[in-house]
N, C-alpha and C positions, 0 to 999 in steps of 0.2 A: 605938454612941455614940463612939467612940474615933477612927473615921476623921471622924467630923462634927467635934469636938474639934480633930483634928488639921488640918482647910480651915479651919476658926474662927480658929486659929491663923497659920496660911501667912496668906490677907487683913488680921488685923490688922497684920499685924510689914507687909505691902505698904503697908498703911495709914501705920503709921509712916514707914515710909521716905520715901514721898511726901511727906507733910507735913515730914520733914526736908531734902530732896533739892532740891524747888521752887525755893526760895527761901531764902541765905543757911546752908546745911546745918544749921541747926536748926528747931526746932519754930513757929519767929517765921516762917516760909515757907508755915504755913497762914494765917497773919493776914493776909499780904499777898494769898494768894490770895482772900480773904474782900473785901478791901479794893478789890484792884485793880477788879473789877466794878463795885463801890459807886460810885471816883471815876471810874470809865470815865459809870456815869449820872449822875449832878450835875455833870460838864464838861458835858458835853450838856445838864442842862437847866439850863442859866447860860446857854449859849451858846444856846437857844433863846429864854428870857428875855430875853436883853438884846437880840436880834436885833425885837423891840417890835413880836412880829406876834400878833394877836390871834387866841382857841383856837378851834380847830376846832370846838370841841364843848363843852358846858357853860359855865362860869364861870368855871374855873381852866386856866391855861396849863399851870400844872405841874403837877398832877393829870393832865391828859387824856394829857400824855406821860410822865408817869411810868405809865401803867398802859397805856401802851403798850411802854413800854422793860423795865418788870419781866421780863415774859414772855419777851421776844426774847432780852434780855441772859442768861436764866436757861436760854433752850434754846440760846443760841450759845456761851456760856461750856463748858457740859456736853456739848454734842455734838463741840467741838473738844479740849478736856481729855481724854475716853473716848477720841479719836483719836490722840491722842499718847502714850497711854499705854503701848501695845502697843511703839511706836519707843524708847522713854523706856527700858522697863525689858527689851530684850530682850536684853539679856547675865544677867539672870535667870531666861528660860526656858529656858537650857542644862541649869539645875539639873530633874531628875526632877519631884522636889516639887513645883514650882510649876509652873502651869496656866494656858492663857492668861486663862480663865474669871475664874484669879484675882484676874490682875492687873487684866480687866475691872471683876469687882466691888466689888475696893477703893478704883479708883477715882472708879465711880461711886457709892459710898457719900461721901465725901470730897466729890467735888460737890454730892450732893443736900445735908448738912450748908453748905456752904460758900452756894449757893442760900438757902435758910433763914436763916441768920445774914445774910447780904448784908440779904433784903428785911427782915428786924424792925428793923435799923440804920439804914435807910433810913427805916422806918416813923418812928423816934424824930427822925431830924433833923428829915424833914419836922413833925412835932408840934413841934418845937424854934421851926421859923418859922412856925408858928400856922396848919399846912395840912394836914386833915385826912384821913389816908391809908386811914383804916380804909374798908372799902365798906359800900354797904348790904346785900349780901346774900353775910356771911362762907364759907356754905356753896359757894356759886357761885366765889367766889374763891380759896376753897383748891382744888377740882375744877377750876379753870383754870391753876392755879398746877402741880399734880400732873400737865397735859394740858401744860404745858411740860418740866417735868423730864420725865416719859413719853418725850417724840418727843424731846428729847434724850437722850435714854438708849440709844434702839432707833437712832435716825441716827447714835450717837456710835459704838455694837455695827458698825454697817457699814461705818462709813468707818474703824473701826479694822482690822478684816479688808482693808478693801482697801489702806488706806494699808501696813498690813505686805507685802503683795504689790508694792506699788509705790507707796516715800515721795515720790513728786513727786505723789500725790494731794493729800495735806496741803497744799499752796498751792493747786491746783484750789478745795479744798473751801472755802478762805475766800474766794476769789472769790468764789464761790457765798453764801456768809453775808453779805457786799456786799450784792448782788443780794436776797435776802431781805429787806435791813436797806430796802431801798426801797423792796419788793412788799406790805408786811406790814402796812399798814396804822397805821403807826406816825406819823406826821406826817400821815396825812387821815383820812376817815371814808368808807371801803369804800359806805357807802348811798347814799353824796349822789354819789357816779361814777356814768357811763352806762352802761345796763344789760351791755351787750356786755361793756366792760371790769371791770366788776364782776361778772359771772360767770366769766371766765377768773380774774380774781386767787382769785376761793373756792376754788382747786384747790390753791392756798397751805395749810399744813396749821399753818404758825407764826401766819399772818394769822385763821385763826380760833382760835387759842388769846387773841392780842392780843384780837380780838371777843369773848372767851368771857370773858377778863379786864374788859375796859370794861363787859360786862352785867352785874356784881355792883357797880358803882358810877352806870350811869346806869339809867333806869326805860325799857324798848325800846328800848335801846342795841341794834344789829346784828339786828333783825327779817330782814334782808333778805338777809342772806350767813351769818349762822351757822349751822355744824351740827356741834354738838358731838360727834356721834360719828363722821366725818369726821376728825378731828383723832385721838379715840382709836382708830379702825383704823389709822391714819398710824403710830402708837406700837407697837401690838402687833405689828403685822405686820412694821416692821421688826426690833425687837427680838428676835421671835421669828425672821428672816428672818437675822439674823445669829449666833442662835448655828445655824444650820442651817450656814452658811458654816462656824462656827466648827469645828464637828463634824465637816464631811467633809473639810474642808480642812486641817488644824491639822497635818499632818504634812507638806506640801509647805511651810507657811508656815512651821514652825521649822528645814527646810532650806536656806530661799532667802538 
């Protein structure tokens, strides 16, 4: 019990630190992290709003992109934060005690928290403007919501690995998050493309979490491209995939 005690310990005090460190060196530096997601979505749907194009799908403008933006925002936030974390805090793993595992998990605890508070906030504004966020089938949306932090979690695990090997990945990988932000289904409806082009995009693993998110609000929303466990292999296997990295590699990476 004593050495579990004592990793319980080493992650929270990482915990802290980050949330002091981020932003403004106090504790007000997780609020902004909380925050800044939140008004990264509402620029976006003002600006999609007021641009007076009518929704792709359903009723509401804002609904159809906001349950497209949740998911995306929720795995691209998490998989670049887990990315940075490893460059962020590596004058801390000179120390013995700390492990990169560590600073992995405290991190990703911090997101998944920081994920969760973003969408209930979000939940309430939109209630606020008389737009109803909640889905019809909550169970569906929290297992879509969980298939986002997941694949952020395991892509964040691997592009922390490799961005410690070589930091000019870190700008690679947000191109790359670009490119996602336009393949994913986020501004059309994956069904209504032609067949060719809509089965090359199902190899998108965020694009069916966005689908697997819109199914808990529309009734056969995504018949035709989703496959929920497509996205949770996408999750495990990286995840699992980078502490393998992490494992064999961790002594060449706190050399380099």
């Amino acid at each position: 019990m004593e050495p579990l005690r004592a990793q319980t310990q080493i992650i929270y005090a990482l915990m802290l630190r980050d949330m002091r460190s981020r932003f403004f060196g106090n504790g007000l530096g997780f609020a902004v992290a909380v925050a800044w997601p939140l008004v990264h979505i509402i620029i976006l749907l003002l600006m999609y709003t007021a641009s007076g194009r009518t929704t792709p799908y359903g009723d509401s403008l804002v609904l159809f992109f906001s349950t497209g933006l949740v998911p995306f925002i929720t795995f691209s936030y998490m998989s670049r934060f887990i990315m940075y974390s490893l460059i962020m805090n590596r004058p801390l793993l000179g120390f013995p005690i700390v492990k990169i595992t560590d600073v992995l998990f405290a991190r990703s605890i911090l997101e998944c928290l920081g994920a969760i508070i973003m969408t209930i906030a979000l939940l309430i504004i939109l209630w606020f403007c008389d737009i109803d966020f909640v889905p019809h089938d909550i169970v569906q949306a929290s297992f879509a919501f969980g298939s986002c932090i997941l694949l952020g979690l395991g892509l964040g695990v691997v592009n922390a690995m490799i961005a410690m090997a070589f930091p000019m990945w870190a700008t690679g990988y947000t191109l790359i998050v670009i490119a996602l932000y336009a393949s994913s289904g986020i501004l059309f409806v994956p069904d209504s493309l032609p067949e060719i082009l809509r089965y090359y995009l199902s190899f998108n693993p965020v694009l069916q979490s966005v689908e697997w998110m819109r199914s808990a609000y529309y009734d056969g929303y995504g018949t035709l491209v989703l496959d929920k466990g497509y996205v949770l292999t996408w999750g495990v296997l990286s995840l699992f995939g980078g502490l393998f990295i992490e494992r064999f590699v961790r002594s060449r990476l706190l050399q380099a």
